[in-house]
C-alpha positions in Angstrom: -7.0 -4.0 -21.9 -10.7 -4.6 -23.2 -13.3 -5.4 -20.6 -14.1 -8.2 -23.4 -10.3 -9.4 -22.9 -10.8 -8.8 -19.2 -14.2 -10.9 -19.3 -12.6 -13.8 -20.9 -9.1 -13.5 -18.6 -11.3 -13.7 -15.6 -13.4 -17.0 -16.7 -10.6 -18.7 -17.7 -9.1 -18.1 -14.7 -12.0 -19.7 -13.1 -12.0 -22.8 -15.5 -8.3 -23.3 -14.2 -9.3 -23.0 -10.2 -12.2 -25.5 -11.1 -9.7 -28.1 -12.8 -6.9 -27.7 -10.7 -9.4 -28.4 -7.6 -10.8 -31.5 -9.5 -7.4 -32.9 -9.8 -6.8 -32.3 -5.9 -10.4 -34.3 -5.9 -9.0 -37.7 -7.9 -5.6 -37.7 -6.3 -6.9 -37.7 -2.7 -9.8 -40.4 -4.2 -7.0 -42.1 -5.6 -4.6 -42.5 -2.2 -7.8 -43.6 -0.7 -8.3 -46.3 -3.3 -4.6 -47.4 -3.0 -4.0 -47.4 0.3 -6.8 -47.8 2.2 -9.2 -49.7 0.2 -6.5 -51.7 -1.2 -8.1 -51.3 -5.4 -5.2 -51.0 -7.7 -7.0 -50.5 -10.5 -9.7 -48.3 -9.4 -6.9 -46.0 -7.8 -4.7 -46.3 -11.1 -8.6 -44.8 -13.1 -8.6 -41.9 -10.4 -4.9 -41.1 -11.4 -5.4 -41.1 -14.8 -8.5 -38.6 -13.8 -6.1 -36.4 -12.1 -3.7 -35.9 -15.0 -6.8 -35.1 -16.9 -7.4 -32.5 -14.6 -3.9 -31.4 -13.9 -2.6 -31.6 -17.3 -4.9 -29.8 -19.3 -4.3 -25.9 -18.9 -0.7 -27.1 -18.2 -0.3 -29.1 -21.9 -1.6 -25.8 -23.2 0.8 -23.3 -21.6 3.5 -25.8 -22.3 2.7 -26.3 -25.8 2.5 -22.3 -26.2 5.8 -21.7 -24.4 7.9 -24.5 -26.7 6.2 -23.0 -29.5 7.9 -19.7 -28.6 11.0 -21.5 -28.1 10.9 -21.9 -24.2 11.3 -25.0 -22.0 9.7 -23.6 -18.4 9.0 -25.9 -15.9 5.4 -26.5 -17.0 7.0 -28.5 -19.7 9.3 -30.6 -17.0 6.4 -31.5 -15.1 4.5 -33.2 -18.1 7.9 -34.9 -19.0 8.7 -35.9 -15.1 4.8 -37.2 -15.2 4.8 -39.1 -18.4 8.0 -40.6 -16.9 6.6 -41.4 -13.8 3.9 -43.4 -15.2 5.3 -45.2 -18.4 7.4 -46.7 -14.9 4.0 -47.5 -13.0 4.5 -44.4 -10.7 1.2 -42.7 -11.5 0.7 -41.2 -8.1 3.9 -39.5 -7.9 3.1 -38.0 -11.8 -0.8 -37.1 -10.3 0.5 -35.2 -7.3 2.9 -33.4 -9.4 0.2 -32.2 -11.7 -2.1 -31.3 -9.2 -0.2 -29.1 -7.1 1.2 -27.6 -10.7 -2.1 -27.2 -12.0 -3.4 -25.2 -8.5 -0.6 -22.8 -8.3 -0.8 -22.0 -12.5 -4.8 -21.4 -11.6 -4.2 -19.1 -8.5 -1.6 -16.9 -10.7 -3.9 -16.6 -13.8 -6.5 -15.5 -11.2 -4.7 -12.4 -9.8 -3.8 -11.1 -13.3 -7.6 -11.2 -14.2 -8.0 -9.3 -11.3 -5.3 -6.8 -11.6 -7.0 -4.8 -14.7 -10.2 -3.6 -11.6 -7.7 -1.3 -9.8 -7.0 0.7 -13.5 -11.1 0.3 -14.2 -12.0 1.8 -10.6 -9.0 4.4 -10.9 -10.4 5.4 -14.4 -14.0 5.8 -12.9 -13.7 8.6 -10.8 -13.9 10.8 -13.7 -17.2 12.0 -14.7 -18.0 10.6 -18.5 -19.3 14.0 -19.4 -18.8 17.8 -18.9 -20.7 20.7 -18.8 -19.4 22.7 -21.7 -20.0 26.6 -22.3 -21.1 27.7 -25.5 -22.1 30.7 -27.1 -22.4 33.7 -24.9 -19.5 36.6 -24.6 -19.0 35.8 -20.8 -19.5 32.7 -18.6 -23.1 33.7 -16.9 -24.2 34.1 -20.8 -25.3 31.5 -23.7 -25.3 28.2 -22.1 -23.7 24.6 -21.0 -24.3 21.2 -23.0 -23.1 18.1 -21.7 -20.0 16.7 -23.8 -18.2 13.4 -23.8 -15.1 14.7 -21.6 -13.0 12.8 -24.6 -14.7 15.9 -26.5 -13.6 18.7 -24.1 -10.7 20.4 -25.9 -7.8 22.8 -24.1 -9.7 26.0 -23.1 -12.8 25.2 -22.8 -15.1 26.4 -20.0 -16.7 24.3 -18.3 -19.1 24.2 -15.1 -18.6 22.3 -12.2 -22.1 22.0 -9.9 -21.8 22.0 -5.8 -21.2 18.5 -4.4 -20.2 17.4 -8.6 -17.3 15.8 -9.1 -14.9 18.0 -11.3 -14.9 16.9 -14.7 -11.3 18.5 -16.3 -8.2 19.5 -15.1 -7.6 23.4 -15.1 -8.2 26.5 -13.6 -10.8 28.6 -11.7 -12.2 31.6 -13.9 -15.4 32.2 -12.0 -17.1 31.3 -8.9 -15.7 30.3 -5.0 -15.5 26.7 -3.3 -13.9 24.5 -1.1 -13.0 21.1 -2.9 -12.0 18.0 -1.7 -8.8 16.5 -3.9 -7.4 14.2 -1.2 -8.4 11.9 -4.0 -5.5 13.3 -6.1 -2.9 15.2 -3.7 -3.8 13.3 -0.3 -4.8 16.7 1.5 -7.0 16.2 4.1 -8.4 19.5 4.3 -10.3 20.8 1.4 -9.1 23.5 -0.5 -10.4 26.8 -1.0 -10.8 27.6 -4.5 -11.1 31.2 -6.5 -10.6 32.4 -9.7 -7.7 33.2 -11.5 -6.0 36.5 -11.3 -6.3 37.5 -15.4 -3.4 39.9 -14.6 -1.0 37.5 -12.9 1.6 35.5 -13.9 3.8 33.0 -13.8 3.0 29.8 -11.6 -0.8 28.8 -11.3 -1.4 29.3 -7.2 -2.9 26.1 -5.6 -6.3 27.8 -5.0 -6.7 28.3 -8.5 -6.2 24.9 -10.2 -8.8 22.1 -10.0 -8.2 18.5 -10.8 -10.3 15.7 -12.3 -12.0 13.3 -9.9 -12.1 15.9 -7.3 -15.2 16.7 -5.5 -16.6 20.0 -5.3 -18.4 21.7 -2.4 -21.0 23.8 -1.8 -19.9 26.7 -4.7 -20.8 26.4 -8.2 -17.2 26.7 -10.4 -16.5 27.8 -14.3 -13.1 26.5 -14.9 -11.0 26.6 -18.1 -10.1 23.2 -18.8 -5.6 22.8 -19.1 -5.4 19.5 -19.8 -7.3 17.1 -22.3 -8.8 14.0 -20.6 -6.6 11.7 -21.3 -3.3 14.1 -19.6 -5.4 14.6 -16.9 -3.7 14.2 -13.2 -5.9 11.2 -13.0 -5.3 9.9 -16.0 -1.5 10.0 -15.1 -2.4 7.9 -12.1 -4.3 5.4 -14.1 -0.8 4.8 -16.5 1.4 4.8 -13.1 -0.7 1.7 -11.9 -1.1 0.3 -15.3 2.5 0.3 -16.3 3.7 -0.9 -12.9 1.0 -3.6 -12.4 2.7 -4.9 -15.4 6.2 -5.0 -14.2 7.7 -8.6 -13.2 8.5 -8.7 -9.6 12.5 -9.8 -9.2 11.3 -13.2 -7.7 9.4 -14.2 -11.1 12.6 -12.6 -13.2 15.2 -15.1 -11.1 12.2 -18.1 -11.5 12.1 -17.1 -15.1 16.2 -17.2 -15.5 16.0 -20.0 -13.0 13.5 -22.6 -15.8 15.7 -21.1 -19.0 18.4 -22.9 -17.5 17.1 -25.8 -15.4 14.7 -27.4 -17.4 16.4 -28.0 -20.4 19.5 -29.4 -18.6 17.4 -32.0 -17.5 15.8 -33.2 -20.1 18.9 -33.1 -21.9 20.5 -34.9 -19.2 17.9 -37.8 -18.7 18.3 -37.7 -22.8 21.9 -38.4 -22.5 21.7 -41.2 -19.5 19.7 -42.8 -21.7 22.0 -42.3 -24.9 25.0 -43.7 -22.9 23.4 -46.5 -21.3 21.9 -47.4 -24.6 24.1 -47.0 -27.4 28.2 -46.7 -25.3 27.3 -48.9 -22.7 25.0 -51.2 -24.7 22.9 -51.8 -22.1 19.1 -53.6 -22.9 16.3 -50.9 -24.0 14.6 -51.7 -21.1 17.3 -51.0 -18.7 18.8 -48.0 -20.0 14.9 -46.4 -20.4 14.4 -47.4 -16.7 17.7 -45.7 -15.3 16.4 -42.6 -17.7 13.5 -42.3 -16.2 14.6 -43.5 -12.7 16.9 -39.8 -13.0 14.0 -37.9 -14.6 12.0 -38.8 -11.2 14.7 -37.7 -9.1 15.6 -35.0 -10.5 11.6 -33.7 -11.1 11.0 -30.7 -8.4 8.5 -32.1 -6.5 10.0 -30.7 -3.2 11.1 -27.7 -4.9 7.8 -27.8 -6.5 6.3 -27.5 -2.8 9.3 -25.4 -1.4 7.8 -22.4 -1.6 3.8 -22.6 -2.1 3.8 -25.0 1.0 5.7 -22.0 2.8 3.5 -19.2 1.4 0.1 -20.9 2.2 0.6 -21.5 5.6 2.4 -17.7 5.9 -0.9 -16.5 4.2 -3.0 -18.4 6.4 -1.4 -17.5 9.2 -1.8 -13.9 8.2 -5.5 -13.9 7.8 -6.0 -15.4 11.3 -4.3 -12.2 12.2 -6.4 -9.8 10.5 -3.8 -9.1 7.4 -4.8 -10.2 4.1 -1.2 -11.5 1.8 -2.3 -11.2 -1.9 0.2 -14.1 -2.8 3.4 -15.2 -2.2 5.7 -12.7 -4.0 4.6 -9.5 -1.8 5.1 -12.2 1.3 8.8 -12.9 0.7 9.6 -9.0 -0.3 8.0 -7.6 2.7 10.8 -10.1 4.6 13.7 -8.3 2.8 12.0 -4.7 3.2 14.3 -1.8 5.4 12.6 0.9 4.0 9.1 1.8 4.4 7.1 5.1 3.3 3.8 6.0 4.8 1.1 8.5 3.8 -0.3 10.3 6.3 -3.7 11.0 6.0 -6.0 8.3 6.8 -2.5 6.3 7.6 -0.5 8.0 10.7 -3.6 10.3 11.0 -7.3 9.7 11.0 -7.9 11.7 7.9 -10.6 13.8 9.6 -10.3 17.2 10.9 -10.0 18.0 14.4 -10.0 20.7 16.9 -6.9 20.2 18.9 -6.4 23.4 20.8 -8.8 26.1 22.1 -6.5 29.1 23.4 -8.5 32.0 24.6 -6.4 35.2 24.7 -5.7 37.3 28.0 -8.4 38.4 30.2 -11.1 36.2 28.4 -13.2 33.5 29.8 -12.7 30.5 27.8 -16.5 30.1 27.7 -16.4 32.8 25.6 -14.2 32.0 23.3 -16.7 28.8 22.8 -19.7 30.4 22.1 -18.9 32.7 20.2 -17.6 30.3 17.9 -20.4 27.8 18.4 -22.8 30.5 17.3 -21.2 31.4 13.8 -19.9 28.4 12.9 -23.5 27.0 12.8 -24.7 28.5 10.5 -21.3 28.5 8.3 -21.4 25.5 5.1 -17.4 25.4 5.0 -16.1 21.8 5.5 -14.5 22.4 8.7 -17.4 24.1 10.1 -19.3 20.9 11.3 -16.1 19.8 12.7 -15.6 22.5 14.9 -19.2 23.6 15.8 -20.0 19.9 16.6 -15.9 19.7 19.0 -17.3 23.3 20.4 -20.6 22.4 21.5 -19.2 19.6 23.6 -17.8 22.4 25.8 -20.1 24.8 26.5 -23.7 25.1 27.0 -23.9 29.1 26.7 -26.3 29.9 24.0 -25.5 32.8 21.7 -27.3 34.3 18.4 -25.5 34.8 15.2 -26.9 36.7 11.7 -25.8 38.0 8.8 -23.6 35.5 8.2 -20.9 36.6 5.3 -18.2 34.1 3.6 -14.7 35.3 2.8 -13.4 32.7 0.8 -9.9 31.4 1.6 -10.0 33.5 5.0 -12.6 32.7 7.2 -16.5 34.3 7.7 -17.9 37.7 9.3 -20.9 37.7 11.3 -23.4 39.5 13.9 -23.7 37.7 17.6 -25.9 39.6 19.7 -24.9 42.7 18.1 -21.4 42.5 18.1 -19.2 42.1 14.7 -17.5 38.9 14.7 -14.3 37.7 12.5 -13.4 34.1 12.3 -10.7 33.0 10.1 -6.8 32.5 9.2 -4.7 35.4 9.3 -5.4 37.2 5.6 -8.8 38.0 6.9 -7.2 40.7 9.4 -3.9 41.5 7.8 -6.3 42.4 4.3 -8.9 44.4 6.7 -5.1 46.1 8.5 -5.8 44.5 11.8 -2.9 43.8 13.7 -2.8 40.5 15.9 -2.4 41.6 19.7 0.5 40.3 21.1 -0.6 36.9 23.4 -2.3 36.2 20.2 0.6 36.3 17.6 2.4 34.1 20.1 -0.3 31.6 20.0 -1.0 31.5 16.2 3.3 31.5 15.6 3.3 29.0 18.2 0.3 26.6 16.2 1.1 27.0 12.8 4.6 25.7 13.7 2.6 22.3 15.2 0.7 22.5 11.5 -2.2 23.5 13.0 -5.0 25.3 10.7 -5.9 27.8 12.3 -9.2 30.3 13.5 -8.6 33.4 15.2 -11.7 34.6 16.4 -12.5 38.4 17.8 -15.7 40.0 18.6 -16.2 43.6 18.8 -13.4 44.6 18.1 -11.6 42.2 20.4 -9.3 39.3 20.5 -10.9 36.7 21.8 -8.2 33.5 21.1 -7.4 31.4 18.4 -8.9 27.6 17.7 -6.6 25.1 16.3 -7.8 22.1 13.5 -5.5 19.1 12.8 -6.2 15.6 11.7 -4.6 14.0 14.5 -1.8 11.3 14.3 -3.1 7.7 15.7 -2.2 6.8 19.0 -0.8 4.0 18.0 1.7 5.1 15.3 4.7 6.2 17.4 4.5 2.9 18.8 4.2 0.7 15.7 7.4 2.8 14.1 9.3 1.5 16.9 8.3 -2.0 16.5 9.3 -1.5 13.1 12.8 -0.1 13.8 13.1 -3.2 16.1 12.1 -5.7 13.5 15.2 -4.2 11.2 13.7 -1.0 9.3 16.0 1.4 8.7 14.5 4.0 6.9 11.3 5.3 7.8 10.0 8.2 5.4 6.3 9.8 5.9 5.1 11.3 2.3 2.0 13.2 2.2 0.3 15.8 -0.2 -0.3 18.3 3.3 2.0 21.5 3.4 5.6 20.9 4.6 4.8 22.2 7.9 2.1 19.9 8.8 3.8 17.2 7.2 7.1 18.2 9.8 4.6 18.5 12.7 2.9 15.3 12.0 6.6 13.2 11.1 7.6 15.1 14.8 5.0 13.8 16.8 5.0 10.1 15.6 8.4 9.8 15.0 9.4 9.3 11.5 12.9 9.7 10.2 11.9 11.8 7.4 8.9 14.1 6.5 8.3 15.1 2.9 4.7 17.2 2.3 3.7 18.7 -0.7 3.8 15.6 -2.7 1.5 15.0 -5.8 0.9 11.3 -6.8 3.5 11.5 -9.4 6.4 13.0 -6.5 4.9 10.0 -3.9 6.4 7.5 -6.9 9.2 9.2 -7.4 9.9 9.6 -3.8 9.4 5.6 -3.1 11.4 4.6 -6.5 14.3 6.4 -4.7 14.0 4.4 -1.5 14.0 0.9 -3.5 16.6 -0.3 -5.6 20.1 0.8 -5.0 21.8 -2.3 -4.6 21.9 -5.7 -6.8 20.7 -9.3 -6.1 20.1 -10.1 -2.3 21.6 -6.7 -1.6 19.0 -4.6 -3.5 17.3 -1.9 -1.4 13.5 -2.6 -0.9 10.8 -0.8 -0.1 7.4 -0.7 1.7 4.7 2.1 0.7 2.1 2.0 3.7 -1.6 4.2 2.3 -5.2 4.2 1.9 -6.5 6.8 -0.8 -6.3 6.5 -4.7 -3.7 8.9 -4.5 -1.3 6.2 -3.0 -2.3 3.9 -5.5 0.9 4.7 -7.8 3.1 4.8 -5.3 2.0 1.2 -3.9 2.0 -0.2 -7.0 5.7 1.5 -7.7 7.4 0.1 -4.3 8.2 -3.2 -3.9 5.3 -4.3 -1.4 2.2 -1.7 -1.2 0.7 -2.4 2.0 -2.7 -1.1 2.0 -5.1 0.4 5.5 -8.0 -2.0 4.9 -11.2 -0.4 6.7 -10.2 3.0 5.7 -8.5 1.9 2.6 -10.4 3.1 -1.1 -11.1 0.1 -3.2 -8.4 1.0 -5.7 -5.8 1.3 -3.1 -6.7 -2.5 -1.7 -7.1 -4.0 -5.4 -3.4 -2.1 -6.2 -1.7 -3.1 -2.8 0.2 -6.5 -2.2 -0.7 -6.8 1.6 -4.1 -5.0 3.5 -4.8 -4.5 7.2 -8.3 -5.9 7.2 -9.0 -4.7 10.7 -7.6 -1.0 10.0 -4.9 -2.0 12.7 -1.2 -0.3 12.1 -0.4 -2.4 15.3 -0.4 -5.7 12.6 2.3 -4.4 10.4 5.0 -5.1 12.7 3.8 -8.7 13.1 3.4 -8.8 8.8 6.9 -8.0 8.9 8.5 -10.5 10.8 5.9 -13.3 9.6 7.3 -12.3 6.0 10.7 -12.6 7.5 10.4 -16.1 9.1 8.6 -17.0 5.8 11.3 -16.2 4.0 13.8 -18.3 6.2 11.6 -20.8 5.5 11.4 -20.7 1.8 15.3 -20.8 2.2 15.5 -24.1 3.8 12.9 -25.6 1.8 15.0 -24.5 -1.5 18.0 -26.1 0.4 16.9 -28.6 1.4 14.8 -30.1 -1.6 18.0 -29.4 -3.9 19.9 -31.1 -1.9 17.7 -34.0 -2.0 18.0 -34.0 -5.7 21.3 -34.3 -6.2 21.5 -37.1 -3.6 18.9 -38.9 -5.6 20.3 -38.4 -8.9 23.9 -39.9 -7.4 22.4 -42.9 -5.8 20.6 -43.9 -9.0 23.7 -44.3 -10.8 25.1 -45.9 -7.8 22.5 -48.7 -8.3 20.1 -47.4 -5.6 16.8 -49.1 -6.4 13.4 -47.5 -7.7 11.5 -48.0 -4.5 13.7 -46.0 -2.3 14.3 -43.6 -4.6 10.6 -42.6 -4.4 10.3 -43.2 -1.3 13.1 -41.0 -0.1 11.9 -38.3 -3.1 8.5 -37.9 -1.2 10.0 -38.3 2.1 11.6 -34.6 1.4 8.0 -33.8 0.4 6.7 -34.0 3.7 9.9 -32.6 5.5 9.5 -29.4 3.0 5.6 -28.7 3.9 6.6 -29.6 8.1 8.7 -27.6 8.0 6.2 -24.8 6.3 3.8 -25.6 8.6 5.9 -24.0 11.4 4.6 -21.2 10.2 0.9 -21.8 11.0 2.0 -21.2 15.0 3.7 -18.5 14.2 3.4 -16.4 17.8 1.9 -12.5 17.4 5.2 -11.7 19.8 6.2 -9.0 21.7 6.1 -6.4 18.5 2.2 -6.3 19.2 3.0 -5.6 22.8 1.6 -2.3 24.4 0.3 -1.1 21.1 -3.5 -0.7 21.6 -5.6 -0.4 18.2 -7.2 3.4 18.8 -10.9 3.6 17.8 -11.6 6.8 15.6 -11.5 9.8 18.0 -14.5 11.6 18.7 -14.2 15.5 17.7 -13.7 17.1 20.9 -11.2 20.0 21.7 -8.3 19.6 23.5 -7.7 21.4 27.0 -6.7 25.1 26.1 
């Protein structure tokens, strides 16, 4: 889609809202005139004002829709309001054009929007690439900058500290830690070194970079895999693109629903008046009247209002709350929704690292342990270091020297502190060096890395001083929220997270989800969600939730039925691609969003009912000889029974599923006890 197209979508859209308010202008104006001020004729100019207003984008999308050979009910509306006032009902034709016109303006509206989620997904990608040329290695000849469209497979290209990485591929040269929770939803960064020229097979994780990613504090020469437009992030610009433009199944059943029901109308008014006229040989005038008399009851002015009437005051009602409902679709799904997948980071968790757990070993003073750690982690640039020096330092106040700091990328750092070799890292850094773990302390890392926690054994001269566990903690909050959900009917409740399958069981453990799947690029979270929605037909189809934040959710949202999207922590892309955001970064509101959907879509049910009902009542008493007057009168009687009855909703109580479940602020980085 063109940003010219998008340009023109957008201020159209905006053309629509500014009619379709005018209308809503002139029709009150009008009432006013009629019924308060008592001025036939001025009310009668207003009215004609309004189905100016009213009429004008809706003449046009019914004239383009007969063209194509369909009667929708845009095109029963201008018949049902022509009819209404060649009979001197000009109000009832105005109101049905106004409240047409509004909801065609709002829906135009979102589709101009929809295209910014693909632009700000497309965006992450630098334009251009550092390109090697010339030279027999990768510290010789030099690097131009290149349109990436102009990168080709192999290329090397160079990827600056703190850049953003340019092309997918792989590491030939040069040591980092890169963030790509962008892409894969990790929430550590990933420690990245070259290639192995002499292995193969599969590509390890440390070795492959993705576009959109941000490097850290390394320079990197990678050999691009992919062209730009297969990149991993290009994938997740088609995923949103291709399922933003899927019809939801409400507007496929409204869509089967006018194919049928506006053309049997008009052909049926056609036919009272073909009977009347010509078999019966009623007058002109008589037969037209009964006609049009039927095209008035029958015209969905209740039905019209059935569900926007429902869906504005479930809306509204959500807002008050601190949830933002993009419209009325993802509000009715999210009532029939009994699965629901969440990411983790920056969802259950906090998406920051953590120190959890400071175990010093046998025999040695947990003060120890601290400072030692404080000392070398200060000086240390790996992303975790800040967290943990900054946790560490809020537990001791010994003060210790480090030097000669040295990185060992992917296992941890080597220093000096006050004389003393120190070793800080994962296990590789001692099992490649032939240190063996002492006992306590092999119990202790076992014991951690089955929680998921990442993990830094530290010893100092030559001995084992305890191990120092990172996690991005789950909210407080979550456990409880899952069991709200499980109370308000969810049935399946599935945690899907780029992290290692470990963390992703430790995390799923501790707040309770039925299912924990890790290791999940974007393209598995979609897969993963398509297979939770969907089994089933009609009222009995499975649906799906997809609860995230990053742009790596973004497909997956876009792919379940309702994406729900973390608002304060959410990335722009996620909250443009979700159907429903937690403005106030509250889980604690989702179980309330769930049942408000649910008593909104009782509502819309009644409404439907109801208003149908009405019609066919209306349409029999006509040919029973029931009079004009009470025909409309009764027909917007059931007007204003449909919208009190959707005004219900506007004191819709929080209730007890926001009970005991306190919104947790973000946690300050402080260990936990040892």
């Amino acid at each position: 889609m063109s940003a010219e197209h998008d340009h023109e979508s957008g201020h159209s859209a905006r053309w629509e809202i500014g009619f379709a308010i005018a209308s809503g202008v002139t029709y009150t104006a009008g009432m006013i005139a009629e019924y308060a001020l008592k001025l036939p004729d001025v009310s009668t100019a207003f009215f004609l004002a309004t189905y100016f207003f009213g009429g004008f984008f809706t003449i046009r999308s019914a004239i383009k829709s007969t063209l194509n050979g369909k009667f929708e009910v845009d095109f029963l509306m201008l018949v049902a309001a022509i009819g209404a006032a060649s009979i001197g009902r000009f109000a009832e034709g105005a109101v049905l054009l106004f409240l047409f016109s509004l909801g065609h303006a709002l829906e135009e509206f979102a589709l101009a929007r929809a295209s910014k989620s693909i632009e700000a997904l497309a965006g992450l990608a630098p334009r251009t690439a550092l390109v090697h040329v010339g030279g027999p290695s990768t510290t010789a000849g030099e690097y131009v900058d290149r349109q990436v469209e102009d990168v080709a497979v192999g290329d090397l290209v160079l990827i600056r500290p703190n850049a953003r990485v340019s092309s997918d591929g792989v590491v030939v040269d040069g040591r980092s830690a890169i963030d790509q929770s962008a892409v894969t939803g990790e929430s550590m960064p990933v420690e990245k070194e070259p290639l192995d020229p002499a292995r193969t097979g599969r590509v390890a994780d440390e070795n492959k970079v993705f576009a959109g990613t941000v490097n850290g504090s390394g320079a990197l020469v990678v050999q691009v895999t992919a062209l730009a437009k297969d990149s991993t992030l290009s994938k997740v610009v088609e995923l949103v693109a291709s399922t933003d433009q899927a019809k939801s199944p409400t507007q496929r059943f409204l869509d089967k629903f006018q194919r049928i029901y506006v053309p049997a109308v008009i052909a049926f008014v056609v036919g009272v008046f073909l009977v009347g006229y010509f078999a019966l040989g009623n007058p002109f005038d008589d037969a037209f009247y009964l006609a049009m008399a039927v095209l008035v009851a029958a015209s969905p002015c209740a039905l019209a209002l059935a569900t926007p009437s429902a869906v504005l005051a479930g809306v509204a009602r959500a807002a008050r709350a601190g949830v933002l409902v993009k419209g009325g679709a993802p509000l009715e799904t999210l009532g029939r929704v009994t699965s629901i997948a969440f990411d983790k980071t920056g969802t259950l968790t906090w998406g920051e690292p953590r120190v959890t757990d400071t175990v010093a070993a046998p025999g040695v003073e947990l003060d120890e342990l601290l400072a030692t750690t404080l000392a070398v982690e200060k000086l240390s640039d790996h992303p975790l270091a800040a967290a943990v020096a900054e946790a560490v330092a809020a537990r001791t106040s010994t003060v210790l020297t480090a030097s000669d700091l040295q990185s060992v990328t992917g296992r941890g750092v080597r220093a000096l502190v006050e004389g003393d070799s120190v070793e800080i890292g994962n296990e590789r850094l001692f099992t490649d060096a032939g240190i063996v773990l002492d006992g306590a302390v092999a119990a202790d890392v076992e014991r951690l890395q089955g929680a998921g926690r990442t993990l830094m054994i530290v010893r100092r001269g030559g001995r084992f001083l305890g191990v120092i566990g990172v996690m991005d903690t789950p909210r407080r909050e979550a456990g409880q929220v899952l069991d709200r959900l499980r109370e308000s009917g969810m049935t399946d409740i599935v945690m899907i997270s780029g992290d290692h399958q470990q963390v992703a069981e430790a995390v799923g453990r501790e707040v309770g989800v039925d299912r924990a799947l890790g290791g999940l690029l974007p393209e598995d979270k979609v897969t993963q969600v398509r297979g939770l929605s969907g089994a089933g037909a009609g009222p009995d189809a499975r649906r799906c939730a997809m609860v995230g934040d990053g742009v790596n959710d973004a497909p997956a949202m876009a792919q379940a039925d309702v994406g729900i999207a973390m608002g304060a922590a959410g990335s722009a892309v996620a909250l443009e691609t979700a159907d429903v955001a937690l403005m106030s970064d509250d889980l604690g509101r989702l179980p309330f969003a769930v049942r408000l959907s649910r008593q909104t879509s009782r509502i819309i049910r009644q409404n439907l009912i109801a208003s149908l009902g009405i019609v066919v009542f209306l349409v029999i008493v006509t040919f029973l000889g029931m009079p004009m007057g009470p025909v409309v009168f009764i027909h917007e009687g059931s007007t204003l029974i449909v919208v009190a009855n959707a005004l219900r909703l506007l004191r819709f109580e929080v209730g007890r599923e926001h009970e005991g479940v306190e919104h947790e602020t973000r946690p300050e980085r402080e260990p936990a006890a040892a």
